[in-house]
Biopython code that builds the backbone (N, CA, C, O; Angstrom):
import numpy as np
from Bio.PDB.StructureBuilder import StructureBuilder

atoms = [
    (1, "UNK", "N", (-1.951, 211.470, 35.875)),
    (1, "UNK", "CA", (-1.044, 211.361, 36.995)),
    (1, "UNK", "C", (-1.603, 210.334, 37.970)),
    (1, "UNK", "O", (-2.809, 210.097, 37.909)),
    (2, "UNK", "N", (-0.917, 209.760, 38.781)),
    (2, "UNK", "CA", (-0.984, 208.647, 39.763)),
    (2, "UNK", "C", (-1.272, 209.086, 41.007)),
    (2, "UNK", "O", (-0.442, 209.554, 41.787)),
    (3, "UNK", "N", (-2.643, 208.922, 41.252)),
    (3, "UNK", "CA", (-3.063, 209.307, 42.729)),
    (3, "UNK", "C", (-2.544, 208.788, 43.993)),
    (3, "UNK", "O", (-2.415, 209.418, 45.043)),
    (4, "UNK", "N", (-2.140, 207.030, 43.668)),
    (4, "UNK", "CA", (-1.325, 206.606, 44.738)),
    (4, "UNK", "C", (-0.423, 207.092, 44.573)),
    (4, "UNK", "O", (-0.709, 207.995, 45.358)),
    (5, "UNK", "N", (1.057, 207.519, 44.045)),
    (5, "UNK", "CA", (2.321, 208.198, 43.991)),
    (5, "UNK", "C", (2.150, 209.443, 44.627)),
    (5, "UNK", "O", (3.252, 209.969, 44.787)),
    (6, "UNK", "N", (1.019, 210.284, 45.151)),
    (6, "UNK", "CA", (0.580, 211.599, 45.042)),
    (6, "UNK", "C", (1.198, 211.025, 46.827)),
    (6, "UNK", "O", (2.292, 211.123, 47.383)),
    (7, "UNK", "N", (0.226, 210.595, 47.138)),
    (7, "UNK", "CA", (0.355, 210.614, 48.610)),
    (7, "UNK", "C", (1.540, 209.582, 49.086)),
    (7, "UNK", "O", (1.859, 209.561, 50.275)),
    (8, "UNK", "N", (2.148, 208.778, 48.186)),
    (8, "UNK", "CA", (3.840, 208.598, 48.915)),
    (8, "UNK", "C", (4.783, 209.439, 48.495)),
    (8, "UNK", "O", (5.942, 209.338, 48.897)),
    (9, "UNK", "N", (4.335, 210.508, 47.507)),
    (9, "UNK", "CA", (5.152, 211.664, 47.385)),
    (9, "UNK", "C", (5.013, 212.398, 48.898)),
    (9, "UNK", "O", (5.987, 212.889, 49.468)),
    (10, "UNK", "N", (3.898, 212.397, 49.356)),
    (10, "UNK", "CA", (3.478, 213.730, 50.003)),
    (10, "UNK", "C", (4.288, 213.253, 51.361)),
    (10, "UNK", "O", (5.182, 213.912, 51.891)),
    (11, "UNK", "N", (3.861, 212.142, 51.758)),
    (11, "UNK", "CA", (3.957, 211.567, 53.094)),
    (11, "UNK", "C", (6.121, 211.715, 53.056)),
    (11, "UNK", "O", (6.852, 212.173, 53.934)),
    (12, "UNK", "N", (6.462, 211.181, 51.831)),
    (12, "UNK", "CA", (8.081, 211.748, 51.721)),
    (12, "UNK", "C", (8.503, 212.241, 52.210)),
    (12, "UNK", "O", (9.321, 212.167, 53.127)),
    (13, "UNK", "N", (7.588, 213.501, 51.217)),
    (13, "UNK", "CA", (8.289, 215.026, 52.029)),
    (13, "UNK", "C", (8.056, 215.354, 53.323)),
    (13, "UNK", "O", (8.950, 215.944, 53.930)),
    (14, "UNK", "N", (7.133, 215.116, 53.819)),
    (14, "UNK", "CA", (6.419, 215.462, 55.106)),
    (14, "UNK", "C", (7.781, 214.702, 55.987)),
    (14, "UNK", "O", (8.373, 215.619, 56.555)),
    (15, "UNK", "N", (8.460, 213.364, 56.284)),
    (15, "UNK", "CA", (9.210, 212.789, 56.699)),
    (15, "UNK", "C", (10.106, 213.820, 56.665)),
    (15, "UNK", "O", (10.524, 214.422, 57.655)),
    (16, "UNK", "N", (10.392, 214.017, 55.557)),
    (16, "UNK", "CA", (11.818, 214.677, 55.031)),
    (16, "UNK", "C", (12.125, 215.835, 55.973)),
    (16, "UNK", "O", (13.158, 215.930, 56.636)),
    (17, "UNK", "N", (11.030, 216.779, 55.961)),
    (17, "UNK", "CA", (11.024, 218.134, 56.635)),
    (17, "UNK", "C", (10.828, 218.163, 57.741)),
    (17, "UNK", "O", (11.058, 219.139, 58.454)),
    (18, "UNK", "N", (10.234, 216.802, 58.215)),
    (18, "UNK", "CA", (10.800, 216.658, 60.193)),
    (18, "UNK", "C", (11.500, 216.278, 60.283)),
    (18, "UNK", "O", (11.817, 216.328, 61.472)),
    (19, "UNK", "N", (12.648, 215.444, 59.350)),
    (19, "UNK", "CA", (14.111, 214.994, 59.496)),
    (19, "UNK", "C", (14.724, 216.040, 60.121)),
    (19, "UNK", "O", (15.087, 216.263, 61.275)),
    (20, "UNK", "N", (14.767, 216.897, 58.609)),
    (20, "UNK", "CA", (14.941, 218.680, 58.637)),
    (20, "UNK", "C", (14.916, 219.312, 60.119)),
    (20, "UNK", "O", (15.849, 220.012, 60.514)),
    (21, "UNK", "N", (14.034, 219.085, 60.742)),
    (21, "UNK", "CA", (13.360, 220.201, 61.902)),
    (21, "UNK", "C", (13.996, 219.385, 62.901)),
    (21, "UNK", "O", (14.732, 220.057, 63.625)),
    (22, "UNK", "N", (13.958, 218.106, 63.197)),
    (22, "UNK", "CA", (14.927, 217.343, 63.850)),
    (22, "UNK", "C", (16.144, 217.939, 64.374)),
    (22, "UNK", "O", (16.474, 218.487, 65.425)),
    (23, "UNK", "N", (16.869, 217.542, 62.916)),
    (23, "UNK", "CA", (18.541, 217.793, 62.891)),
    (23, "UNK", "C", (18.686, 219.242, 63.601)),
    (23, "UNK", "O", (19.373, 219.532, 64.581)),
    (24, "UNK", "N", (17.853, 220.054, 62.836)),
    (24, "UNK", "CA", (18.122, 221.969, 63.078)),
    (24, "UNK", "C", (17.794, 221.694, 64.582)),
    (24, "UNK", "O", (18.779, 221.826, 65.309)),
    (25, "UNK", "N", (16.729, 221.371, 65.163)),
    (25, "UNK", "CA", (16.818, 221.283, 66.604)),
    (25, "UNK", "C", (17.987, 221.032, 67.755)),
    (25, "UNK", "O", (18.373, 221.602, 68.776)),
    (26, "UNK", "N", (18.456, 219.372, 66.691)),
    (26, "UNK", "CA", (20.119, 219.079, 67.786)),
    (26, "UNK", "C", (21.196, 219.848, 67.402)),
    (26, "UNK", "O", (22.293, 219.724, 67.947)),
    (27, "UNK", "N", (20.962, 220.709, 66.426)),
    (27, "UNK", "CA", (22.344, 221.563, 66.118)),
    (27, "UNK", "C", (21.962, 223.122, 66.989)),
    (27, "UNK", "O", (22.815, 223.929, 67.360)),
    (28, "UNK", "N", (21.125, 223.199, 67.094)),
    (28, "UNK", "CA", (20.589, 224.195, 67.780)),
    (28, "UNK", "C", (21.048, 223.824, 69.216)),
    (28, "UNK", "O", (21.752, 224.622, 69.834)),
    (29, "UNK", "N", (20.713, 222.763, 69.715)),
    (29, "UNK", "CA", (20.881, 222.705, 71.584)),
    (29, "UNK", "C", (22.468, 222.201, 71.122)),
    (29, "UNK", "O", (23.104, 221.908, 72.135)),
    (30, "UNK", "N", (23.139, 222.053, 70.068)),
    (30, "UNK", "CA", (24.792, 221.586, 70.284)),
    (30, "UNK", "C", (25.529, 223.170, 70.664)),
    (30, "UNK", "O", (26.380, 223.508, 71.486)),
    (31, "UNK", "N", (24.694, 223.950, 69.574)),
    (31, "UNK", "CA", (25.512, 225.195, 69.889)),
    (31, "UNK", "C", (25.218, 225.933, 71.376)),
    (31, "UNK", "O", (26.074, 226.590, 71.969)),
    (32, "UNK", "N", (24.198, 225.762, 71.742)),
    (32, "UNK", "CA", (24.051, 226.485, 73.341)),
    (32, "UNK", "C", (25.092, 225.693, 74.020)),
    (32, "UNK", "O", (26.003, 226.281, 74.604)),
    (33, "UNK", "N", (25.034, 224.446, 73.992)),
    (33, "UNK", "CA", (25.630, 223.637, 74.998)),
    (33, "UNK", "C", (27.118, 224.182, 74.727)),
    (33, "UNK", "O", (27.772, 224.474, 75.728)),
    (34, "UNK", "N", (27.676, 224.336, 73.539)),
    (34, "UNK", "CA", (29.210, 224.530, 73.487)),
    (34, "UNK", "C", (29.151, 226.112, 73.870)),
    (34, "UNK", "O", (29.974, 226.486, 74.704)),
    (35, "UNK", "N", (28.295, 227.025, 73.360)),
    (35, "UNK", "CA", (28.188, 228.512, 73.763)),
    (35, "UNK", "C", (28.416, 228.169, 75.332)),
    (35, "UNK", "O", (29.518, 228.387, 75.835)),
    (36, "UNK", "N", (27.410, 227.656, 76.052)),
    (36, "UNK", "CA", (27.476, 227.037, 77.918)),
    (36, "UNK", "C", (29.370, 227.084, 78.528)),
    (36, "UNK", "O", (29.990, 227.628, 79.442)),
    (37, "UNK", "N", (29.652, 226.253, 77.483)),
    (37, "UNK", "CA", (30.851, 225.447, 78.075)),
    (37, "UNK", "C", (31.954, 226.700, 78.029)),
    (37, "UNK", "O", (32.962, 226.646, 78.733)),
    (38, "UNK", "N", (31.702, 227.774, 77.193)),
    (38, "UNK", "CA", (32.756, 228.308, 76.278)),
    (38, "UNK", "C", (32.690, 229.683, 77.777)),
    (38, "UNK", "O", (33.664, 230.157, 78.363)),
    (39, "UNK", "N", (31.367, 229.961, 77.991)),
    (39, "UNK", "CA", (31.367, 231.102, 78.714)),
    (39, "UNK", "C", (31.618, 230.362, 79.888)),
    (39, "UNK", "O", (32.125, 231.236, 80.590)),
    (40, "UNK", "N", (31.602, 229.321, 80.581)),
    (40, "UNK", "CA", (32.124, 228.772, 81.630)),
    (40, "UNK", "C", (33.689, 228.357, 82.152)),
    (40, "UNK", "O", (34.049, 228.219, 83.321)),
    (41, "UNK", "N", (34.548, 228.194, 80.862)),
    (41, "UNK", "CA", (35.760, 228.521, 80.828)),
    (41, "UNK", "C", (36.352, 229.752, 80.666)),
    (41, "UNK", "O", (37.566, 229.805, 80.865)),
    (42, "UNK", "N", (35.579, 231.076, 80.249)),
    (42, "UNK", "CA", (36.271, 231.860, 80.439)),
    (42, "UNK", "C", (35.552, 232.559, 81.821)),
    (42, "UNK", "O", (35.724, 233.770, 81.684)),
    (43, "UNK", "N", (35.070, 232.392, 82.657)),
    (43, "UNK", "CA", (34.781, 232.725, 84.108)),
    (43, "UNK", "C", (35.553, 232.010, 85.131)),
    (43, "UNK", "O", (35.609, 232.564, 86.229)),
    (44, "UNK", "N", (36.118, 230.962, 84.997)),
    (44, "UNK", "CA", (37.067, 230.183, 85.262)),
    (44, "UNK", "C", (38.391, 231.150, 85.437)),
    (44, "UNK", "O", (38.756, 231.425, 86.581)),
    (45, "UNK", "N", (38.970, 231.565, 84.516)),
    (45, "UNK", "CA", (40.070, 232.008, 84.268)),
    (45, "UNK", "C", (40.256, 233.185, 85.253)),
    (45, "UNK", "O", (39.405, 234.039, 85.498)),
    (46, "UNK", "N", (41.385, 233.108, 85.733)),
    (46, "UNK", "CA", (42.345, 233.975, 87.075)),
    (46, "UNK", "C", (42.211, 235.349, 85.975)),
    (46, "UNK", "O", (42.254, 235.523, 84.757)),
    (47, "UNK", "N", (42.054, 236.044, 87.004)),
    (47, "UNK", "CA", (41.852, 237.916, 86.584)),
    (47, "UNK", "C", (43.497, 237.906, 86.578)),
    (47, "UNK", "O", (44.324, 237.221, 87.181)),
    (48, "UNK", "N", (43.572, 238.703, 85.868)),
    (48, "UNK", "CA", (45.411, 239.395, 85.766)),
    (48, "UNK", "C", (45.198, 240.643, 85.086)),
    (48, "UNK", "O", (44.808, 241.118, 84.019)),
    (49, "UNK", "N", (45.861, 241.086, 86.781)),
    (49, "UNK", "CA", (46.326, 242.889, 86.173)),
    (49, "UNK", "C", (47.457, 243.156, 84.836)),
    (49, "UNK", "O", (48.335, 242.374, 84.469)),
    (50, "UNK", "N", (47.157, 244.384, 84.311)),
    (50, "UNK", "CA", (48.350, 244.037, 83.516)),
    (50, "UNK", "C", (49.332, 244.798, 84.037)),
    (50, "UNK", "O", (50.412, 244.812, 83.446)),
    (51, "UNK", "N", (49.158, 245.563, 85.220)),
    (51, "UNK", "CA", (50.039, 246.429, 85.518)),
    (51, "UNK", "C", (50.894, 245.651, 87.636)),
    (51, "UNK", "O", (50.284, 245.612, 88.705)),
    (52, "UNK", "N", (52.101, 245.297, 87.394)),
    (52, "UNK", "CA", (52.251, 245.626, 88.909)),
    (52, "UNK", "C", (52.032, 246.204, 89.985)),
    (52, "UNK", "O", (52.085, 247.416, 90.198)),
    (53, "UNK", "N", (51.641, 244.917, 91.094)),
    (53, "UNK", "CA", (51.033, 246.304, 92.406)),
    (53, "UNK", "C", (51.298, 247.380, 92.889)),
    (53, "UNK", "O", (50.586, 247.954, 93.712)),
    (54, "UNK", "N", (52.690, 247.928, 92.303)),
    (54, "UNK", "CA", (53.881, 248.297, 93.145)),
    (54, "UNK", "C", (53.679, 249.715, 91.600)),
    (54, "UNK", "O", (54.059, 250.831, 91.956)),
    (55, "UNK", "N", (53.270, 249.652, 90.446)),
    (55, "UNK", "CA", (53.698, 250.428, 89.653)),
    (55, "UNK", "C", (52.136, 251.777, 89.602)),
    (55, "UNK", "O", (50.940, 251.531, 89.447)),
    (56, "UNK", "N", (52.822, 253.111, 89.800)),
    (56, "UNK", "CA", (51.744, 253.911, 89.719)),
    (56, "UNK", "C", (50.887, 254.538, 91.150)),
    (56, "UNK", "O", (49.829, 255.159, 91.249)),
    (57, "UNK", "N", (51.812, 254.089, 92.095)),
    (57, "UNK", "CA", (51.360, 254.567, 93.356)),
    (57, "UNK", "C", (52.305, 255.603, 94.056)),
    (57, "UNK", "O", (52.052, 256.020, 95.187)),
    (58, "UNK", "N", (53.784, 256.141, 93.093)),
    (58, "UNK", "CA", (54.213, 257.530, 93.174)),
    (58, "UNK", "C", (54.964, 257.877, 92.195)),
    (58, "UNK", "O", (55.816, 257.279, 91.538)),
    (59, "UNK", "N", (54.429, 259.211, 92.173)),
    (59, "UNK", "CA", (54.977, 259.790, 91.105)),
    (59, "UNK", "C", (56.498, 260.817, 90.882)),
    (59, "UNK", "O", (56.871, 261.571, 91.781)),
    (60, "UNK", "N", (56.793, 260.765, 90.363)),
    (60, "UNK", "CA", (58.351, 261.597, 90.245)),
    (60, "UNK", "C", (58.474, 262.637, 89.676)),
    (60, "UNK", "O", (58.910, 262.477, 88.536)),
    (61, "UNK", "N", (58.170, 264.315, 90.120)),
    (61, "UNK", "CA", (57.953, 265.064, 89.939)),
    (61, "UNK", "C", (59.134, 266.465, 89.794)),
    (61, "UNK", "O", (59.004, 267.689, 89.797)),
    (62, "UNK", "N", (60.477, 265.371, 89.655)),
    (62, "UNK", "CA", (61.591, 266.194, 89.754)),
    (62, "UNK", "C", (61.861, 266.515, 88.246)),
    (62, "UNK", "O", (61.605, 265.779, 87.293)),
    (63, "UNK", "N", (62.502, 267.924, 88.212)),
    (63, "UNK", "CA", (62.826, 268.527, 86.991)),
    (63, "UNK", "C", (64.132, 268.424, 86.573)),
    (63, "UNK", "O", (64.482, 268.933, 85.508)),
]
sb = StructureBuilder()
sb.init_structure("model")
sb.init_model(0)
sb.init_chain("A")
sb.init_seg("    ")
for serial, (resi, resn, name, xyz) in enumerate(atoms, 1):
    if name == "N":
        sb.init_residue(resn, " ", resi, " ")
    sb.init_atom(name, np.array(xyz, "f"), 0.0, 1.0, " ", f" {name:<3s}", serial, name[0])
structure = sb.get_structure()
């Protein structure tokens, strides 16, 4: 076997798997950042009752 090939094999992979650790890193801070954005639009959003102000404040108790 080829001792020089050994170590531009090695040095390859070694590249390869911080490519690897790279990418997983910016996909990692893409998803917080959109998780960020996602819980910030829904805090945004107007509260709505589902019930009218007016409904449930008397009751009708005739037989």
């Amino acid at each position: 076997m080829d001792v020089s090939g050994m170590g531009s094999l090695s040095s390859a992979m070694t590249q390869e798997q911080t490519g690897a650790a790279a990418a997983m890193l910016v996909l990692k801070k893409s998803i917080d950042l959109e998780a960020s954005n996602a819980q910030q639009l829904l805090q945004a959003l107007p509260q709505v009752s589902s019930n009218p102000p007016n409904l449930g404040n008397s009751v009708d108790i005739k037989a």
